[in-house]
BATIVO-436715 format. One record per atom (N, C-alpha, C): residue in three letters; y, z, x; residue number from 0. Coordinates in nm, 2 decimals, always signed. Atoms other than C-alpha are relative to their C-alpha. Layout:
N
+------+--------+--------+--------+-----+
: rest :      Y :      Z :      X :  nr :
+------+--------+--------+--------+-----+
:  ala :      Y :      Z :      X : NUM :
...
+------+--------+--------+--------+-----+
//
This chain:
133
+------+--------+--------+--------+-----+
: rest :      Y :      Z :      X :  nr :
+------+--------+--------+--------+-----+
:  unk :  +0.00 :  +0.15 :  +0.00 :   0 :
:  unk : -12.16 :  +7.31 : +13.81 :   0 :
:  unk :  +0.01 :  -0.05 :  -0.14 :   0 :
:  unk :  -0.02 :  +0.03 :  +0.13 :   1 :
:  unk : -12.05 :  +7.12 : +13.50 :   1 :
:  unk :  -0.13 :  -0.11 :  -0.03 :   1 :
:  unk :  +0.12 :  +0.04 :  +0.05 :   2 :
:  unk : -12.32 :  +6.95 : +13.27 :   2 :
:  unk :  +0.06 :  -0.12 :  +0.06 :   2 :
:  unk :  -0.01 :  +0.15 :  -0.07 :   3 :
:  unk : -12.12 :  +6.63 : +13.39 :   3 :
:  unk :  -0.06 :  -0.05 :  +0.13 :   3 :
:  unk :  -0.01 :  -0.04 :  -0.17 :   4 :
:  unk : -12.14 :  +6.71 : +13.74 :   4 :
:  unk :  -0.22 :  -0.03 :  +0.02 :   4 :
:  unk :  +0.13 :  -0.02 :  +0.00 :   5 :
:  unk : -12.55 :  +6.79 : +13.69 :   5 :
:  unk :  -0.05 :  -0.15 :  -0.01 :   5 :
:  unk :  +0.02 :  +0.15 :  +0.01 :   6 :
:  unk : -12.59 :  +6.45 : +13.48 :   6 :
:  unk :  +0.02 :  -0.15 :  +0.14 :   6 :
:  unk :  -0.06 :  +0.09 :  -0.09 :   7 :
:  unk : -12.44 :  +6.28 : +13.78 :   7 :
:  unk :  -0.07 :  -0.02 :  +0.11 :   7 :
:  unk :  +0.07 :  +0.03 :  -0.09 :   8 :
:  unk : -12.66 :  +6.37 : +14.03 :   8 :
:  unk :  -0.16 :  +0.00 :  +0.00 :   8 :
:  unk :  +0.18 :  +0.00 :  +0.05 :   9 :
:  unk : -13.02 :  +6.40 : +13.86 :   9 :
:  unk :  +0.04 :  -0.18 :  +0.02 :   9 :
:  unk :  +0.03 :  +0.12 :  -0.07 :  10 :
:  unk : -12.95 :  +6.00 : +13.85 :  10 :
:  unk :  +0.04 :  -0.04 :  +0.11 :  10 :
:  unk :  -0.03 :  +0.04 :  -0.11 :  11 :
:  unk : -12.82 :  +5.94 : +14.15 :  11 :
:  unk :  -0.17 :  +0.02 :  +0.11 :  11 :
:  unk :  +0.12 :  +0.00 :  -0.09 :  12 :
:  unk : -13.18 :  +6.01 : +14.32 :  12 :
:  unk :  -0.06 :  -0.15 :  +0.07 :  12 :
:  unk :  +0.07 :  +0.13 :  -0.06 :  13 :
:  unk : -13.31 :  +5.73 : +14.54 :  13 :
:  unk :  -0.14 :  +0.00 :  +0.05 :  13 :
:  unk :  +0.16 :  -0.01 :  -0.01 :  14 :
:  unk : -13.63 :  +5.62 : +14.52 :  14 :
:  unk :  -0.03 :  +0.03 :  +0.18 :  14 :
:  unk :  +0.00 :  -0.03 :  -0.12 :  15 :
:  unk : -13.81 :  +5.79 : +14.80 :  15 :
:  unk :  -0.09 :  -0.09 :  +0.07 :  15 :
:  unk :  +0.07 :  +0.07 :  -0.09 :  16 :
:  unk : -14.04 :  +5.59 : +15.12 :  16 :
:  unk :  -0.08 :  +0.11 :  +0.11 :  16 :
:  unk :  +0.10 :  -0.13 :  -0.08 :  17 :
:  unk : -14.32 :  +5.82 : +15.29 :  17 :
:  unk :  -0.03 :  -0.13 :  +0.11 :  17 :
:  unk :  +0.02 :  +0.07 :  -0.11 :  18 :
:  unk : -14.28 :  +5.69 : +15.64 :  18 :
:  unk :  -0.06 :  +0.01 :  +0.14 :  18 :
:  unk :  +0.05 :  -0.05 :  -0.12 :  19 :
:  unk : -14.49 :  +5.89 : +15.85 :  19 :
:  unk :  -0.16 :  -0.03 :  +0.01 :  19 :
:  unk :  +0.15 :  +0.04 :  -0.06 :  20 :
:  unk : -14.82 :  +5.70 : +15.97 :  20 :
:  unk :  -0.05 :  -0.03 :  +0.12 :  20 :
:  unk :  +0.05 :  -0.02 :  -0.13 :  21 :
:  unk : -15.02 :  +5.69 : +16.25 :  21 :
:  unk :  +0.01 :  -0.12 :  +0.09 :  21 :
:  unk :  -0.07 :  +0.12 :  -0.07 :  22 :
:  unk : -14.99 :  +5.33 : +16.32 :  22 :
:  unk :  +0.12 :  -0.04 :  +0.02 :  22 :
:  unk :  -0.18 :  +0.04 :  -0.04 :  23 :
:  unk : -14.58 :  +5.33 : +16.29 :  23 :
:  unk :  +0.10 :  +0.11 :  -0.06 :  23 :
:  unk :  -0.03 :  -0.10 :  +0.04 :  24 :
:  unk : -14.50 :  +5.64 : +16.33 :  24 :
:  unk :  +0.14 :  +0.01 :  +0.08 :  24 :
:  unk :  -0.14 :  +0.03 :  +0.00 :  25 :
:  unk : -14.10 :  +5.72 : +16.32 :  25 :
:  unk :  +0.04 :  +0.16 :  +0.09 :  25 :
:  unk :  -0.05 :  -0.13 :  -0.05 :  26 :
:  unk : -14.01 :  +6.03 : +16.58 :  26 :
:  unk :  +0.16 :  +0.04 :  +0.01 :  26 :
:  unk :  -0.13 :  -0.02 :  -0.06 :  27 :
:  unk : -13.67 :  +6.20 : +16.67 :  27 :
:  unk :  +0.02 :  +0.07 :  +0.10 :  27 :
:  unk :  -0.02 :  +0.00 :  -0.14 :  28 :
:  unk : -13.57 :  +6.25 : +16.99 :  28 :
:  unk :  +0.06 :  +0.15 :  -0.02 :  28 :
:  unk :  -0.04 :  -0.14 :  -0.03 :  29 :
:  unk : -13.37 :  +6.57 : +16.94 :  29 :
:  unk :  +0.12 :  +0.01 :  -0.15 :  29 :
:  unk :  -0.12 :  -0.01 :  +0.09 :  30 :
:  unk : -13.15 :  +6.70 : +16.63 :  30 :
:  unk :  +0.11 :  +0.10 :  +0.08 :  30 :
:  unk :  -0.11 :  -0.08 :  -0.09 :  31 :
:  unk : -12.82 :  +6.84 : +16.72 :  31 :
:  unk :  +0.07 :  +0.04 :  -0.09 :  31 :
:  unk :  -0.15 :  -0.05 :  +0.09 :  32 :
:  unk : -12.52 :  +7.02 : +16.57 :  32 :
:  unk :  +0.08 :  -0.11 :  +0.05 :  32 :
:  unk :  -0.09 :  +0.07 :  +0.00 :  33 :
:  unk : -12.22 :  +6.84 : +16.52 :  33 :
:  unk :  +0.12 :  +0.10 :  +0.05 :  33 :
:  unk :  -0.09 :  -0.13 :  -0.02 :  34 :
:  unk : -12.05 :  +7.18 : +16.54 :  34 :
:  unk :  +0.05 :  +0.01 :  +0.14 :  34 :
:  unk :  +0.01 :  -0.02 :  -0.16 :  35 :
:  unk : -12.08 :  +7.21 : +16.91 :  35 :
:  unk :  -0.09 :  -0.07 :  +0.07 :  35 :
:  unk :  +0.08 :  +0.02 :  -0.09 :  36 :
:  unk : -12.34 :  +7.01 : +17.00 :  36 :
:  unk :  -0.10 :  +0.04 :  +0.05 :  36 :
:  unk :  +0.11 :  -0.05 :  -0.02 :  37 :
:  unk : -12.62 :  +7.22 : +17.05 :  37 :
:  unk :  -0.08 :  -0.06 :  -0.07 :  37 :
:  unk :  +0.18 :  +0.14 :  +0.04 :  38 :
:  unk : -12.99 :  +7.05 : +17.08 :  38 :
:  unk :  -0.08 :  +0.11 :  -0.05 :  38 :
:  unk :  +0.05 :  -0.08 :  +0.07 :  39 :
:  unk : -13.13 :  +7.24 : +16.78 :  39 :
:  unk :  -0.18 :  +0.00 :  +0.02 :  39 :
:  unk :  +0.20 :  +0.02 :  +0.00 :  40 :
:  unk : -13.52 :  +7.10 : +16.82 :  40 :
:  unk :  +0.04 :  -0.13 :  +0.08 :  40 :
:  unk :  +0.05 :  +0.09 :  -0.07 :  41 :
:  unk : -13.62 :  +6.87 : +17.09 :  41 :
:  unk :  -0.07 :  -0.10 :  -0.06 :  41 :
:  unk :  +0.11 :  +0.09 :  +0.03 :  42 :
:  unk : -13.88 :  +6.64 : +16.87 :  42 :
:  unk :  +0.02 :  +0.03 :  -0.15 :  42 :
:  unk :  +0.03 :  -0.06 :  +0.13 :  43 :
:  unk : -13.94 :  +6.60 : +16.54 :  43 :
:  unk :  -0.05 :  -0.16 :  -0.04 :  43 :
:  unk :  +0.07 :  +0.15 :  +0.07 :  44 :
:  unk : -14.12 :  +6.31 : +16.27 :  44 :
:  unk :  +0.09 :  -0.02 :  -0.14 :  44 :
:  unk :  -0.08 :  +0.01 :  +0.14 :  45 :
:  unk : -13.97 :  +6.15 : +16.01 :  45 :
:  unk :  -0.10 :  -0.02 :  -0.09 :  45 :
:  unk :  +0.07 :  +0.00 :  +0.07 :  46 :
:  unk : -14.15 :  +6.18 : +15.70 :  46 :
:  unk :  +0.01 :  -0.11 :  -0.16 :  46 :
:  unk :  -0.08 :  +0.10 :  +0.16 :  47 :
:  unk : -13.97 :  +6.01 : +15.37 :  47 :
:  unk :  +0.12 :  -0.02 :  +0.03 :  47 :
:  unk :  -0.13 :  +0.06 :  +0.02 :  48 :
:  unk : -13.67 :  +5.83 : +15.36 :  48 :
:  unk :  +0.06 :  -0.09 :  -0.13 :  48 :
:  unk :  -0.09 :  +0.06 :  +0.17 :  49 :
:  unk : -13.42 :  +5.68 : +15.06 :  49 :
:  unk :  +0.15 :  -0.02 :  +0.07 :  49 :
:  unk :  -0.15 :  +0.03 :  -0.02 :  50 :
:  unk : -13.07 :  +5.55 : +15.08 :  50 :
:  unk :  +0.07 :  +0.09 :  -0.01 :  50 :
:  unk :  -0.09 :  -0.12 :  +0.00 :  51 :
:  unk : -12.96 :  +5.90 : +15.01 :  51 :
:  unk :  +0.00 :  +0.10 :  +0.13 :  51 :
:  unk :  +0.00 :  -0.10 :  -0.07 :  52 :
:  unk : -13.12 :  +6.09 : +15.29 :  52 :
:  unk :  -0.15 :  -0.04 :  +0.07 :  52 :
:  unk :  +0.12 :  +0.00 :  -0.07 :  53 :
:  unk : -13.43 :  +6.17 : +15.53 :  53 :
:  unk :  -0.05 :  +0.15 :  -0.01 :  53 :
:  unk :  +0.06 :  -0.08 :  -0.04 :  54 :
:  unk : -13.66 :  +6.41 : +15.56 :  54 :
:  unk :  -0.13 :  +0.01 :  +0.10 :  54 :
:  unk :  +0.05 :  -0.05 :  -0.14 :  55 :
:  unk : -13.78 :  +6.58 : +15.88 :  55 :
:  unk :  -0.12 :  +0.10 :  +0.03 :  55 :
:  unk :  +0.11 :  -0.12 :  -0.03 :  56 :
:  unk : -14.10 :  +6.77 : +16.00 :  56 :
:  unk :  +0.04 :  -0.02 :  +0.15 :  56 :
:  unk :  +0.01 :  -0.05 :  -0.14 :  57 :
:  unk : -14.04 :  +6.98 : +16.31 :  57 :
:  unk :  -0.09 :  +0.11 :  +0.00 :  57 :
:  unk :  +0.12 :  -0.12 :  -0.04 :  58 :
:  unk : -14.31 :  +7.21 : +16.44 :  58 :
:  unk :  +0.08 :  +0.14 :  +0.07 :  58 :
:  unk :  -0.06 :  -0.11 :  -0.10 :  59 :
:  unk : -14.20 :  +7.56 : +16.57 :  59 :
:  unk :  +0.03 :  +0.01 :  +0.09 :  59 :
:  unk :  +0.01 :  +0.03 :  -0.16 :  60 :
:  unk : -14.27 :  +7.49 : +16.90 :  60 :
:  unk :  +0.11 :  -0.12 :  +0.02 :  60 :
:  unk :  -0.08 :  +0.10 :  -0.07 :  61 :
:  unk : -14.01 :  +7.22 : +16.89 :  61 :
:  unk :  +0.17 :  +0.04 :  +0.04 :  61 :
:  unk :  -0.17 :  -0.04 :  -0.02 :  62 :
:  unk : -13.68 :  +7.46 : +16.84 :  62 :
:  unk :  +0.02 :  +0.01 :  +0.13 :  62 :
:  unk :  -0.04 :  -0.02 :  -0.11 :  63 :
:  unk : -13.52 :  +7.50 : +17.12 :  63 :
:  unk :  +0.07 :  +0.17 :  +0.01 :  63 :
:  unk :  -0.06 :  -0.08 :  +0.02 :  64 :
:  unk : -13.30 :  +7.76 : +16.98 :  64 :
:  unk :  -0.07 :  +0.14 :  -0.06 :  64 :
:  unk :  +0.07 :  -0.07 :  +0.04 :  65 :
:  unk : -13.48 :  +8.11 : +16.97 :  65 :
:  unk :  -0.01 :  +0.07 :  -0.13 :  65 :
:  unk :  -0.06 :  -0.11 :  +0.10 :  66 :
:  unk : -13.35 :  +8.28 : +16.67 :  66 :
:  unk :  -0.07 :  -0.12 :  -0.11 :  66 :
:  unk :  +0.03 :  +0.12 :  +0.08 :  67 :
:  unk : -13.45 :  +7.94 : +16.49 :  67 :
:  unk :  -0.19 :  -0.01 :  -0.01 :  67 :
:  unk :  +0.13 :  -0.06 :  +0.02 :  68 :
:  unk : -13.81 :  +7.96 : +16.60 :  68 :
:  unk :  -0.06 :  +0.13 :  +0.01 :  68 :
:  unk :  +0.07 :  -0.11 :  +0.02 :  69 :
:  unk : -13.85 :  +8.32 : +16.59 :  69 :
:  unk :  -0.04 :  +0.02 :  -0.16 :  69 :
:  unk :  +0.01 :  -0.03 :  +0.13 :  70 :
:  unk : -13.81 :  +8.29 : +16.22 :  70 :
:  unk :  -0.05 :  -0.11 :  -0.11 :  70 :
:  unk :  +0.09 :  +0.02 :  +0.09 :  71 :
:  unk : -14.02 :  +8.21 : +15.90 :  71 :
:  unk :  +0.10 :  -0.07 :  -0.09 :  71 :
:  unk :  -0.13 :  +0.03 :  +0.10 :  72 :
:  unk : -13.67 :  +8.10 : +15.70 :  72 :
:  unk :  +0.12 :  -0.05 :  +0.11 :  72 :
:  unk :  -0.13 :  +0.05 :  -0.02 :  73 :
:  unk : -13.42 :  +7.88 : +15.85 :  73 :
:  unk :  +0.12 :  -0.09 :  -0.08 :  73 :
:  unk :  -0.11 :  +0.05 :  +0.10 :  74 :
:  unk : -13.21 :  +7.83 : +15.55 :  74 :
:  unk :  +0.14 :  +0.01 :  +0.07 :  74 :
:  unk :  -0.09 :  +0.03 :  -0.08 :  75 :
:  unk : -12.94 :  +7.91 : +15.81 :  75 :
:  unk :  +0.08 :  -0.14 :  +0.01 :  75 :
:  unk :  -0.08 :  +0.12 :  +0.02 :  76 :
:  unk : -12.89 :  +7.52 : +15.87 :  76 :
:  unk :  +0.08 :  -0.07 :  -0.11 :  76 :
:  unk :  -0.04 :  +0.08 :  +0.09 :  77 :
:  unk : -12.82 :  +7.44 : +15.54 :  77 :
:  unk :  +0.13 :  -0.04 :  +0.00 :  77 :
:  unk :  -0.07 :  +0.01 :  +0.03 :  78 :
:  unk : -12.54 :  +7.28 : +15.49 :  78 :
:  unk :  +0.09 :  -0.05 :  +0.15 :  78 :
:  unk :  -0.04 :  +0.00 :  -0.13 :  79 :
:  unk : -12.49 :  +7.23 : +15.88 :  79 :
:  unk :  +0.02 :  -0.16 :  +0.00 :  79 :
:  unk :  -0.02 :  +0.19 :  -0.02 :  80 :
:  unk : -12.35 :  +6.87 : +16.00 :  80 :
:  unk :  -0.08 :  -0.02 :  +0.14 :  80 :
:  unk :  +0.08 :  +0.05 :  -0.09 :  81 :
:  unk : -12.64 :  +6.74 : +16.22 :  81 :
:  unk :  -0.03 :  -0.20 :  +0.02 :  81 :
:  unk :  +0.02 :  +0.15 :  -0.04 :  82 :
:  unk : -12.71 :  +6.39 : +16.46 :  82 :
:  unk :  -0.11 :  +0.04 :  +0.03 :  82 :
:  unk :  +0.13 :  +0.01 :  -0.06 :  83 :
:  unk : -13.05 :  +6.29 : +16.55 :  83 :
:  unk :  +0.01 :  -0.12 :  +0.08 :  83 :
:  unk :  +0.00 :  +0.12 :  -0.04 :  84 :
:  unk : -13.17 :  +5.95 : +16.72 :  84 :
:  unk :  -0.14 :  +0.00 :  -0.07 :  84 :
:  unk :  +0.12 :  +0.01 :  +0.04 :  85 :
:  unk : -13.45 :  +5.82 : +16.55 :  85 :
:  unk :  -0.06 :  -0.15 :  +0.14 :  85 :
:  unk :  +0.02 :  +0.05 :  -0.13 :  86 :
:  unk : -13.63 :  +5.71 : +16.92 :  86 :
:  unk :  -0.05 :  -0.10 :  -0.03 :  86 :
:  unk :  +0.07 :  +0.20 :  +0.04 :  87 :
:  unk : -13.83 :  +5.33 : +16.77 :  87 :
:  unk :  +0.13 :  -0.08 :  +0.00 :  87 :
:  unk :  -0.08 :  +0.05 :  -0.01 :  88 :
:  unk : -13.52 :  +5.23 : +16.65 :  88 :
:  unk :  +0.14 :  -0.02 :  +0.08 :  88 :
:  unk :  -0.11 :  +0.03 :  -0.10 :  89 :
:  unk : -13.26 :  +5.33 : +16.89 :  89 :
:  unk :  +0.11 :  +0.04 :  -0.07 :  89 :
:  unk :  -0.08 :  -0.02 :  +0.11 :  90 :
:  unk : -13.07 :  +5.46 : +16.60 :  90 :
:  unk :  +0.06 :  +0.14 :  -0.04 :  90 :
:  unk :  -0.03 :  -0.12 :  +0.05 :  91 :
:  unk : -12.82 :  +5.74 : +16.56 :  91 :
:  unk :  +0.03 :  +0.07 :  -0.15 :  91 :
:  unk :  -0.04 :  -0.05 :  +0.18 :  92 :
:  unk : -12.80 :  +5.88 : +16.21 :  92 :
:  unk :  +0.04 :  +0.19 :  +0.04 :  92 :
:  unk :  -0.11 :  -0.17 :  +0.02 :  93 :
:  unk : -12.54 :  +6.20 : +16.11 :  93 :
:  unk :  -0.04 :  +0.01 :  -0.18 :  93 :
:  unk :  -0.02 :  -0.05 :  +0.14 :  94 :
:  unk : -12.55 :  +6.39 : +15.82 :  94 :
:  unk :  +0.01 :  +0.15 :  -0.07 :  94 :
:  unk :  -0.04 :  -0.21 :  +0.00 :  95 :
:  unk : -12.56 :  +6.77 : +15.67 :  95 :
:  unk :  -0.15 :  +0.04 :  -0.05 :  95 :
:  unk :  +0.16 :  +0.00 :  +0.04 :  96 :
:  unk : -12.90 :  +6.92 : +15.61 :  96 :
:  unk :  +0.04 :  +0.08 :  -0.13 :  96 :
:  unk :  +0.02 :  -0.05 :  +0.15 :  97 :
:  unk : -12.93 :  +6.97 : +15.22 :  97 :
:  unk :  -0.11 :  +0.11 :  +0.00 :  97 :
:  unk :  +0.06 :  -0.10 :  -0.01 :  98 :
:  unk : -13.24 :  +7.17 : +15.25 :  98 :
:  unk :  -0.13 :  +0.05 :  +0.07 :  98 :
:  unk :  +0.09 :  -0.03 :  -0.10 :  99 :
:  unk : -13.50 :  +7.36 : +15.45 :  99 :
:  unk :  -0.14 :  +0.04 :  -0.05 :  99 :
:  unk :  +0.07 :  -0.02 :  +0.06 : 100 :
:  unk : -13.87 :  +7.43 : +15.39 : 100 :
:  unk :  -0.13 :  +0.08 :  +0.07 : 100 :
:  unk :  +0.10 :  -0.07 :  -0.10 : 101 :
:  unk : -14.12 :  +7.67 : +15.56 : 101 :
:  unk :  -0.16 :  -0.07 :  -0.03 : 101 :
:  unk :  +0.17 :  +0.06 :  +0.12 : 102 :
:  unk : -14.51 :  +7.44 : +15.50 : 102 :
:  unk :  -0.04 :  +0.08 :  +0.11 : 102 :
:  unk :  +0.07 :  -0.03 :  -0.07 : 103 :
:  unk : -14.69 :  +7.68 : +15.72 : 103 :
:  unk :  -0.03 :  -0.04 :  +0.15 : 103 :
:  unk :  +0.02 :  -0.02 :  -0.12 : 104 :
:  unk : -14.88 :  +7.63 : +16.06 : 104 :
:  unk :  +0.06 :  -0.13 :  +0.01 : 104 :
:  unk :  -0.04 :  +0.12 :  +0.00 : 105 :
:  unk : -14.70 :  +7.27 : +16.01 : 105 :
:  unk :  +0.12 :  +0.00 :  +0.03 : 105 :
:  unk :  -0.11 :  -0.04 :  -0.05 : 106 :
:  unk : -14.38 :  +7.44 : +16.08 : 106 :
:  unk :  +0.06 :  -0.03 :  -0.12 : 106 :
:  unk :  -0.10 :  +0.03 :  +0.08 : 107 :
:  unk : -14.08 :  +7.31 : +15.87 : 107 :
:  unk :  +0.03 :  -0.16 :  -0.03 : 107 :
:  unk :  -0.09 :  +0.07 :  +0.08 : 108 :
:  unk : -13.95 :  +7.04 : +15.63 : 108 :
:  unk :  +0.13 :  -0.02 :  +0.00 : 108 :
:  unk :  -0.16 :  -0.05 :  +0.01 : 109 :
:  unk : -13.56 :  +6.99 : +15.71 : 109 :
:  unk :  +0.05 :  -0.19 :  -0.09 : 109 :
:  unk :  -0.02 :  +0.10 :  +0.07 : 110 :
:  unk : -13.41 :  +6.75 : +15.45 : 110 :
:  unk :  +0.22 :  -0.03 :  +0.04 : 110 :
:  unk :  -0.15 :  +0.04 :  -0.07 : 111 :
:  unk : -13.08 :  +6.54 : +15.60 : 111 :
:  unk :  +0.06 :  -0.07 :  -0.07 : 111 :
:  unk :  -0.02 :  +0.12 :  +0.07 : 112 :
:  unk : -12.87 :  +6.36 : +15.35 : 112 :
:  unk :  +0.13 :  -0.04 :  +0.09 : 112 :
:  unk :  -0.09 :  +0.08 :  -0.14 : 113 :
:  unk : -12.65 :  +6.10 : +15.55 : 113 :
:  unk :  +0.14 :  +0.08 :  -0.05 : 113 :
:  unk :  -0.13 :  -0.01 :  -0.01 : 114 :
:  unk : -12.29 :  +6.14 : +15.64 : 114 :
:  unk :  +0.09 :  -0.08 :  -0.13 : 114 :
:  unk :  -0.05 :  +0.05 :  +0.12 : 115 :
:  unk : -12.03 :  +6.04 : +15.34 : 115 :
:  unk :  +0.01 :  -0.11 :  +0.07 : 115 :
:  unk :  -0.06 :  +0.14 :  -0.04 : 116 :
:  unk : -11.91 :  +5.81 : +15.55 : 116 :
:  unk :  -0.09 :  -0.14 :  +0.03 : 116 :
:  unk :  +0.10 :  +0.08 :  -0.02 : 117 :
:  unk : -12.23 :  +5.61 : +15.59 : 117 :
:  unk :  +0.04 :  -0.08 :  -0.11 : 117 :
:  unk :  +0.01 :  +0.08 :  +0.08 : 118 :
:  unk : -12.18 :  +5.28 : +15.40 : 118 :
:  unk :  -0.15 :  -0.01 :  -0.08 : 118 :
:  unk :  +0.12 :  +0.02 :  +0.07 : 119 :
:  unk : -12.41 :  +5.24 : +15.10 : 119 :
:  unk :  -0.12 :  -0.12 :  +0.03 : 119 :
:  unk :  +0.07 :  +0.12 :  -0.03 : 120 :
:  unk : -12.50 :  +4.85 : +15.17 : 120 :
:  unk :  -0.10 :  +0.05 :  +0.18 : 120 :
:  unk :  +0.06 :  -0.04 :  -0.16 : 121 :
:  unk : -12.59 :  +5.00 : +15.55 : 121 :
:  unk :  -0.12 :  +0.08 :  -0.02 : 121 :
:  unk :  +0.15 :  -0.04 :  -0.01 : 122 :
:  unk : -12.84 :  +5.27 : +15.43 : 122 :
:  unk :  -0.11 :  -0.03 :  -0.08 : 122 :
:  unk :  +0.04 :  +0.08 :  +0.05 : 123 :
:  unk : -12.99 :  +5.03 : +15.20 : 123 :
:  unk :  -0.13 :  -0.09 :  +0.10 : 123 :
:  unk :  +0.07 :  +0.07 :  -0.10 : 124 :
:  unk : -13.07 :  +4.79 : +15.48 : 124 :
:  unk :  -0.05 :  +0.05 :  +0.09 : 124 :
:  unk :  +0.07 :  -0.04 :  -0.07 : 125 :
:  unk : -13.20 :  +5.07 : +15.67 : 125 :
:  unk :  -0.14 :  +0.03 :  -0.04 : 125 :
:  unk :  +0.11 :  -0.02 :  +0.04 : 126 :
:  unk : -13.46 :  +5.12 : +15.45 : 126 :
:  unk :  -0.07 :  -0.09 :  -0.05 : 126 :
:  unk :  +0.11 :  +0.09 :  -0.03 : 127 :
:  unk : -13.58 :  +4.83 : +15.44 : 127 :
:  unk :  -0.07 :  -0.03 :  +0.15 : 127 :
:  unk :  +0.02 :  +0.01 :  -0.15 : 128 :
:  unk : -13.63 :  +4.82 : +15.84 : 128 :
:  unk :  -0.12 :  +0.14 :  +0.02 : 128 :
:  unk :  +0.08 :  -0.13 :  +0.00 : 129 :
:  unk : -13.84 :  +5.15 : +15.76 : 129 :
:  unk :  -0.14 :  -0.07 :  -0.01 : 129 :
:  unk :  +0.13 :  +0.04 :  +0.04 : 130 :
:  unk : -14.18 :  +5.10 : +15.77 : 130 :
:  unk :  -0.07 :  +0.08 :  -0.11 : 130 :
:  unk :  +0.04 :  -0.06 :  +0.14 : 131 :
:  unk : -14.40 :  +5.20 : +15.44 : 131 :
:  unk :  -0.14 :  +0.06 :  +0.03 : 131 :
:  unk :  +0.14 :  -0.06 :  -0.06 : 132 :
:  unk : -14.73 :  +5.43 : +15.44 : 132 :
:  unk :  -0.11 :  -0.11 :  -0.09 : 132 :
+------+--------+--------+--------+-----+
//
């Protein structure tokens, strides 16, 4: 990657929003591939969100897909084009999963930055509709 290239995306970072609390708490109904459509995890919480992207806690118990919860590392998705619904709002969001995180008996961290095609002014205004911790 060129030192331009690096420069370019260390600022590009958007401030993040830790959105997962007990009084207005944000779930997902099911993540899916884009690829074929397979329903990768049944459930999951959203945790932080930014104009750039979301991040996801799924519990083990939520894959669906065996190979996915038999294992301790599912760097596998990276890079995968996944839809979810985030079930309060009614709201489908696409995007590619940037990166994966094993936190223990808490299961996994899966980090979604949106689709290119998502207008900027749009995921803007979605994060303002986010509720704040």
């Amino acid at each position: 990657m060129s030192t331009a290239r690096k420069i370019k995306t260390a600022n590009y970072r958007a401030p993040r929003r830790e959105i997962n609390r007990e009084d207005a708490k944000l779930t997902v109904d099911a993540l899916c591939s884009m690829d074929n459509l397979e329903k990768l995890a049944q459930y999951g919480e959203i945790v932080e969100a930014s104009a750039t992207g979301i991040l996801l806690r799924i519990d083990r118990k939520d894959f669906l897909n065996k190979e996915l919860r038999a294992n301790l590392n599912i760097d596998q998705l990276v890079g995968k084009e996944v839809f979810f619904n985030i079930h309060e709002m009614d709201l489908e969001i696409s995007g590619r999963v940037a990166r994966t995180k094993f936190t223990g008996k808490t299961g996994f961290l899966i980090a979604v930055d949106y689709s290119e095609g998502s207008p900027e002014y749009w995921r803007e205004c979605l994060m303002d509709f986010l509720p704040t911790k």
